[in-house]
N, C-alpha and C positions, 0 to 999 in steps of 0.2 A: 702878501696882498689880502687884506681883510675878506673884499667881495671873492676871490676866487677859495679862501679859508668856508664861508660859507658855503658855497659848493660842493665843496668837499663835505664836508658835516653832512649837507644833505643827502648828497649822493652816499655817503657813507651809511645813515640812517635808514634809505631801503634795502641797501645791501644786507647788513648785519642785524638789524631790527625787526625787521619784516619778510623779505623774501628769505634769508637765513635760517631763518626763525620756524620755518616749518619746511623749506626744502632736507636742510641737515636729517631730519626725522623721515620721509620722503626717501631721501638718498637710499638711508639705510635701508629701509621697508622694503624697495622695489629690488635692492640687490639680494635680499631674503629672499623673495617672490621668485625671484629666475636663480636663485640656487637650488631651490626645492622643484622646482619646474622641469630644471636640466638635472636632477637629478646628481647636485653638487657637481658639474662637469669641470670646474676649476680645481679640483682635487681629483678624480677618477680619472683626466685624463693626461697629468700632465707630463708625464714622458712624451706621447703622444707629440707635444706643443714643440717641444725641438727640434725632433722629424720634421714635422710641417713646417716652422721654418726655413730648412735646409731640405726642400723637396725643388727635383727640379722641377721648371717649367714643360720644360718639353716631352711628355710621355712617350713620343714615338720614335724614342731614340731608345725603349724598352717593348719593342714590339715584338712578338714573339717569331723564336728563329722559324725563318721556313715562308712567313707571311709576305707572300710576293705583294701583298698591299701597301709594305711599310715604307719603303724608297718611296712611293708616289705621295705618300702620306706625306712624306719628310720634307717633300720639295713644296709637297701644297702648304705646310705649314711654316715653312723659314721668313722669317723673319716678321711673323703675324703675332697680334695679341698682347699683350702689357706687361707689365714689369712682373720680376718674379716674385715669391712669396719674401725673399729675403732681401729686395729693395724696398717693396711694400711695405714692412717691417721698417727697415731703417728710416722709411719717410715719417712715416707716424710715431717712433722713437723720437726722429728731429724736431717735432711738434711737441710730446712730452717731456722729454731729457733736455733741461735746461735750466732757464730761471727757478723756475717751478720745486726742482730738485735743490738746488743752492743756497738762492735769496728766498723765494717761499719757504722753505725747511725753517730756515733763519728767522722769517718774519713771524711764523706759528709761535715757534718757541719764547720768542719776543713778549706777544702780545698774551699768547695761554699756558705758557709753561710748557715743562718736557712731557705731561699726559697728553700732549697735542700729535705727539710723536704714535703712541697707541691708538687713538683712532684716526690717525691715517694708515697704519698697518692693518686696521678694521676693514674699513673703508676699501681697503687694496682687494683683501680676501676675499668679500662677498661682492664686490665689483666686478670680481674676474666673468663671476657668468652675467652679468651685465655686459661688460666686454663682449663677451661670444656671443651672447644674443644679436646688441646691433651689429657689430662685425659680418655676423651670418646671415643675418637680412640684408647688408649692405652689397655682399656678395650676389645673392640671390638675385633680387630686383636691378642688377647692375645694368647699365647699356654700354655701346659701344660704337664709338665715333670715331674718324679718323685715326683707324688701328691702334686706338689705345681705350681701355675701359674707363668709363666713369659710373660712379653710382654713391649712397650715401643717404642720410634722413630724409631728402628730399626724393630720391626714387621711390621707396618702399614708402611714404605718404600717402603719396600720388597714387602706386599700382599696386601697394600690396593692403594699404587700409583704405583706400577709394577716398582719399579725403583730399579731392585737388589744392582745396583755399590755405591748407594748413603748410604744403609746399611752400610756397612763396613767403609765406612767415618765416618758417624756418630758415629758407634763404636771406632773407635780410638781417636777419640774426646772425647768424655767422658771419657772414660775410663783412659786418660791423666789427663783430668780436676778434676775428683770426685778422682781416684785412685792416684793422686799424688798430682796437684798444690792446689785443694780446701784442703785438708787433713795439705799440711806444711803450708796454711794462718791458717786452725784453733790452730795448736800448737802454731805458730807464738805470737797468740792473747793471748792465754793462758801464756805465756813466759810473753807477755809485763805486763800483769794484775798482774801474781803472782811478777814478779821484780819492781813492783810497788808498793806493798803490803807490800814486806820487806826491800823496801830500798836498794836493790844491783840489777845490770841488769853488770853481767860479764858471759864470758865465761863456768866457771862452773858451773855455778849456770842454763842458760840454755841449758848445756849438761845434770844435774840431772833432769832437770824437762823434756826435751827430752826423757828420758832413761825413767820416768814413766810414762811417755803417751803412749808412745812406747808397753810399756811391759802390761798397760791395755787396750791397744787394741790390742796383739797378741792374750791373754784370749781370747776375746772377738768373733772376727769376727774368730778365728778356730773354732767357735761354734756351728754357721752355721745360716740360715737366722731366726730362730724361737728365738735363745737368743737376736740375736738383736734385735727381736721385744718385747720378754719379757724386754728385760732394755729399751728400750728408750721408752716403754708405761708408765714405772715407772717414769723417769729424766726427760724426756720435761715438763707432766701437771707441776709435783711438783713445779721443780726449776724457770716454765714459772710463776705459781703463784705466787710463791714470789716472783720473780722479780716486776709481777703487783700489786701487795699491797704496797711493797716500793715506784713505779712509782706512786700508787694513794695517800700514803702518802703526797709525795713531792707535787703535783696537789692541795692537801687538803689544807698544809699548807702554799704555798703559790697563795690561789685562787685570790686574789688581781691586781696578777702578769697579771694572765692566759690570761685575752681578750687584752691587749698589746702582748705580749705573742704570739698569732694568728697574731695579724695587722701586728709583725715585719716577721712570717713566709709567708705569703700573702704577705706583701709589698715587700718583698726581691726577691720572686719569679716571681712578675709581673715587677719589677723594679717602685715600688712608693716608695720605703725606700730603700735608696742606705745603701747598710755595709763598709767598707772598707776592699779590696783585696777582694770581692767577686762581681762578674757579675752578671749578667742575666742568660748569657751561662754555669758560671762555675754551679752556680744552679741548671738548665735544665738537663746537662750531667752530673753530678753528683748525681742527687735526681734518674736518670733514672738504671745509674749504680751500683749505693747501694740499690736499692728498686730491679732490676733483681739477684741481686749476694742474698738479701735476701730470696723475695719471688719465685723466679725462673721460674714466667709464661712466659711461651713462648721457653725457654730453652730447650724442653725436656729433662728433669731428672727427674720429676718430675710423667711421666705419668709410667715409668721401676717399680715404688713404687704400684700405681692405680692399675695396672697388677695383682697385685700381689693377692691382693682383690676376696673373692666369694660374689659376689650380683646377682638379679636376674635381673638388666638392667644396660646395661652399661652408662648409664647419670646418674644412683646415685656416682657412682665415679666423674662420670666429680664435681657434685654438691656438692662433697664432699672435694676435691681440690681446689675448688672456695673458700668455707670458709676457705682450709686452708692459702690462699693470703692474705684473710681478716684476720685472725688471727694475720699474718706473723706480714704484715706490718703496716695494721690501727690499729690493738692493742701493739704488742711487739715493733716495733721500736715507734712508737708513744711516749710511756713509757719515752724513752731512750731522743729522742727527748727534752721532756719534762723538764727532770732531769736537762738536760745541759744548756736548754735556762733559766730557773726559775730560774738556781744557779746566773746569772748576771754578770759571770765571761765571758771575752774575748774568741770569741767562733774561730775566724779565724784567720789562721796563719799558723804557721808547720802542717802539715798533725801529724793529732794525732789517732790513734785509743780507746782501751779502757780507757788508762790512764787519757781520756779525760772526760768520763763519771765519773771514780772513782773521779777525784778532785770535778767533778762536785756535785757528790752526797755527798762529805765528807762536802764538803763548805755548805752544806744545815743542813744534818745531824748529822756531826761529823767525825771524823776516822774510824770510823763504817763502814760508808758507802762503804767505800772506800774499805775492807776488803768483806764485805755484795759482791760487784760485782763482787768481783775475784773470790769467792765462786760458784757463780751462771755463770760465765763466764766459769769458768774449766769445769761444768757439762755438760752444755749447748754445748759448745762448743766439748767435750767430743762426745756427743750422735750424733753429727755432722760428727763428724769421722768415726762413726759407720753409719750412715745413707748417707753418700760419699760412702764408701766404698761396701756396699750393692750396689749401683746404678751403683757401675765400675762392680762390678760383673754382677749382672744381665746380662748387655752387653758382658761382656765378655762371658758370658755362648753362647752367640748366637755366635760367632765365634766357641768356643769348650767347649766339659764335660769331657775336660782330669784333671784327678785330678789332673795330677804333674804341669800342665801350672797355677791351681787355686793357688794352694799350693805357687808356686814362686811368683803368682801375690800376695797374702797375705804377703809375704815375702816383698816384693819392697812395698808395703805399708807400712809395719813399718817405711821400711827405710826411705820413705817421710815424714812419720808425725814425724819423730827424727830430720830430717833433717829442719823442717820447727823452731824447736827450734832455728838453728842458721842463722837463715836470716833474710834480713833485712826489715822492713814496706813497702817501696816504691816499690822495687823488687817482694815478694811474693802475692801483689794485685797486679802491674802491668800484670804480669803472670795471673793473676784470671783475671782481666780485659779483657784480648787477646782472651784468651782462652773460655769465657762467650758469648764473642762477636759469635767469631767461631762458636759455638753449636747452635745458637739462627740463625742465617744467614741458616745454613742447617736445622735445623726443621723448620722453618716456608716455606722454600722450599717447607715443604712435608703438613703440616695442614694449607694451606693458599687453596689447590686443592682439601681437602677432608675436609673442613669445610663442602660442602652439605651431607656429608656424618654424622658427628655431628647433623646437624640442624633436620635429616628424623629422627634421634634417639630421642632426645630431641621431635621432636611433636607426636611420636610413645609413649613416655614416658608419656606426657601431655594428650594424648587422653585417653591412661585407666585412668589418675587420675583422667580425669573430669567424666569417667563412674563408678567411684567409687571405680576404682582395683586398689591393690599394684601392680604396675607395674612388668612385666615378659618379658623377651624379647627372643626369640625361632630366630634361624636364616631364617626360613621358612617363617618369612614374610618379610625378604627382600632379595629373591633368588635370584633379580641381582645380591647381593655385593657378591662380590668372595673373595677367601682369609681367610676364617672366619673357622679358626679350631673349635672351642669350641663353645656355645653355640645350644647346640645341647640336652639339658635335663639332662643331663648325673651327675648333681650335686644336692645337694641339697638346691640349691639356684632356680633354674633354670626346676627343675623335670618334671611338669605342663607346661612348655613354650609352649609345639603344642599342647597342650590342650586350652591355651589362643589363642593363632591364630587363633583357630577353631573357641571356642565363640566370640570373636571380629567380625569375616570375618560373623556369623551369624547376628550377634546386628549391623554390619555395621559402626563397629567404624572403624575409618581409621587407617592404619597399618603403611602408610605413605612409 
């Protein structure tokens, strides 16, 4: 269709021309800024990031023997407060780990060559304390409504930069991006992979696979936020492992390959191995734009999930979103990466997404392979739509808790993700593109002002580990920050917190 081919071009044109065009350099600058700020916190602390992970929720089940307060404790606190650090986790994987990892990997390479591959391993590494930053604000500034946490760019806007108007921006922005346009790129991907699979990419065929997507996520998100965290705890690890088993197969058997392999993703990126139709620049802005659309630091969408989390200081989330960048991108796209360059096959050309990986991994493997991705791709990508869709809500909640406006917004999400069956590659990332930019331009507005507010928490956190305490964080020791609904004892993550302030403010540890 000529009229909607123009469209595209347009929409393409702010994307990649303009908002691109100085966010990529942006990106990078601010993840500099909050590495040197935190004190590179995405290398110093990342053992750290696994514990926190795999921390339970419930601290008063480590109450010390003897404390005839702990049974009362235990009862006040059953069954209060939000998901644990490692559903939290899985929900915001489910949001990163998918298309993003597969078909973006795919498209990068497509459009900039394998140097696209290096700066999004850039991109991953000084992201991380981007990651922790809003992660640790999102925590912070969180609230708490019908026994489940919410919080995210739009909290810490509002109460921790005093900037009401910029709230409700940010809201509508997301809530466009995760609730509609991120939702039709992942059917999109899922269409291209399964009509790859069987040989037909027609009309009907992606209105059926439309129609089933469609109808497993009505199930799904009517469910409310505890189903989605029960499926996507289950589909991310699963399908994310096998995917890297396959990806460490391909690695295995062709190790030979591997340290050229490197030289041509380095040389491509710095410009010593020129590719053909691929730059410097297309590299640059492309590794920068498939590695944010992946791992999403800097974005805030990412922190609405962190929120969501009971721990007992708000830098074990920051620390816990750090690893998931790492995951995202130095592990699952890496994989992908991998598959495509070891196959030996022509990697630049048409903009390709998954189709790209599956020749890739068939030519290695077999026909198998190829089949093997679409499998892992529909899941993946699947749990993405659920983990979008949670993130529009969330936000949305902070506008209103009318059920009928939830109910409709549930609604116009099916109709996105059915609708994304029938569009086309260029279009439905152009759109992701514009609209990624947007989100990233107003949050870093807001944690580029309250990074010192990150950094007091982070050596408030550091100061009990080196006195030997699981960190606890009570809002009474930092009775300047205003805005701080929760963190007040009140959970059982948290119970102890002005009991820690006290002993601290004795022992002299700094509170920061």
């Amino acid at each position: 269709m000529p009229g909607m081919d123009q469209v595209t071009a347009v929409i393409d044109w702010i994307a990649n021309n303009f908002l691109w065009a100085i966010l990529a350099w942006v990106l990078l600058a601010a993840g500099i800024f909050f590495c040197v700020r935190t004190g590179a916190v995405q290398f110093r602390f990342f053992g750290q990031m696994f514990r926190a992970v795999t921390e339970k929720t419930d601290r008063t089940e480590t109450a010390p023997e003897g404390d005839r307060d702990s049974e009362a404790r235990r009862r006040r606190f059953s069954g209060r407060g939000g998901l644990s650090s490692f559903k939290s986790f899985t929900i915001s994987a489910a949001s990163r780990v998918g298309t993003g990892n597969i078909a973006g990997v795919a498209l990068a390479i497509s459009v900039g060559g394998p140097g696209t591959i290096f700066w999004m391993w850039i991109i991953a590494i000084v992201g991380g304390a981007t990651a922790f930053v809003e992660s640790t604000l999102g925590q912070l500034y969180k609230s708490k409504s019908g026994g489940e946490y919410h919080g995210g760019p739009a909290f810490y806007m509002s109460r921790g930069l005093r900037l009401g108007w910029l709230s409700p921006v940010f809201v509508v922005a997301i809530v466009l991006t995760y609730g509609f346009v991120y939702e039709a790129i992942q059917t999109n991907s899922i269409v291209e992979a399964v009509s790859y699979s069987i040989g037909r990419d027609t009309v009907e065929v992606r209105i059926i696979i439309g129609l089933v997507i469609a109808l497993m996520t009505s199930v799904v998100i009517f469910g409310g936020l505890r189903r989605i965290a029960n499926v996507t705890q289950v589909i991310v690890p699963f399908m994310a492992a096998i995917y890297i088993a396959i990806g460490i197969l391909v690695v295995v058997a062709n190790i030979d390959k591997v340290p050229d392999m490197f030289a041509t993703i380095v040389g491509s990126a710095l410009g010593f191995k020129e590719i053909a139709g691929a730059s410097i620049w297309l590299a640059f802005t492309n590794g920068m734009q498939r590695g944010l659309f992946s791992n999403e630091a800097g974005q805030g969408s990412v922190p609405n999930a962190a929120a969501t989390a009971t721990v007992s200081h708000p830098a074990k989330q920051g620390l816990v979103q750090t690893l998931g960048v790492y995951f995202d991108t130095l592990l699952v796209c890496s994989i992908t990466a991998f598959i495509i360059l070891l196959s030996g096959a022509p990697v630049v050309g048409e903009p390709e997404t998954s189709t790209l990986t599956q020749s890739a991994l068939a030519a290695t493997t077999g026909e198998w392979g190829a089949h093997a991705i679409t499998v892992i791709l529909f899941f993946l990508a699947f749990s993405s739509v659920l983990g979008n869709f949670y993130l529009a809500q969330a936000n949305l909640e902070y506008f209103t808790e009318s059920h009928r406006i939830h109910t409709f917004f549930r609604g116009f999400v099916v109709v996105a993700v059915f609708l994304g069956a029938l569009g086309s590659i260029p279009l439905v990332w152009a759109l992701g593109d514009m609209f990624a930019a947007t989100m990233v331009f107003i949050n870093l507005v807001a944690i580029v002002p309250l990074a010192g507010v990150a950094v007091r928490l982070l050596k408030n956190y550091r100061a009990q580990k080196k006195a030997g305490l699981d960190p606890v964080f009570h809002r009474s020791m930092m009775p300047d920050l205003k805005g701080i609904e929760c963190w007040d004892g009140t959970d059982e993550a948290t119970f102890d917190g002005e009991e820690r302030a006290r002993v601290m403010r004795e022992r002299g540890i700094e509170l920061a």
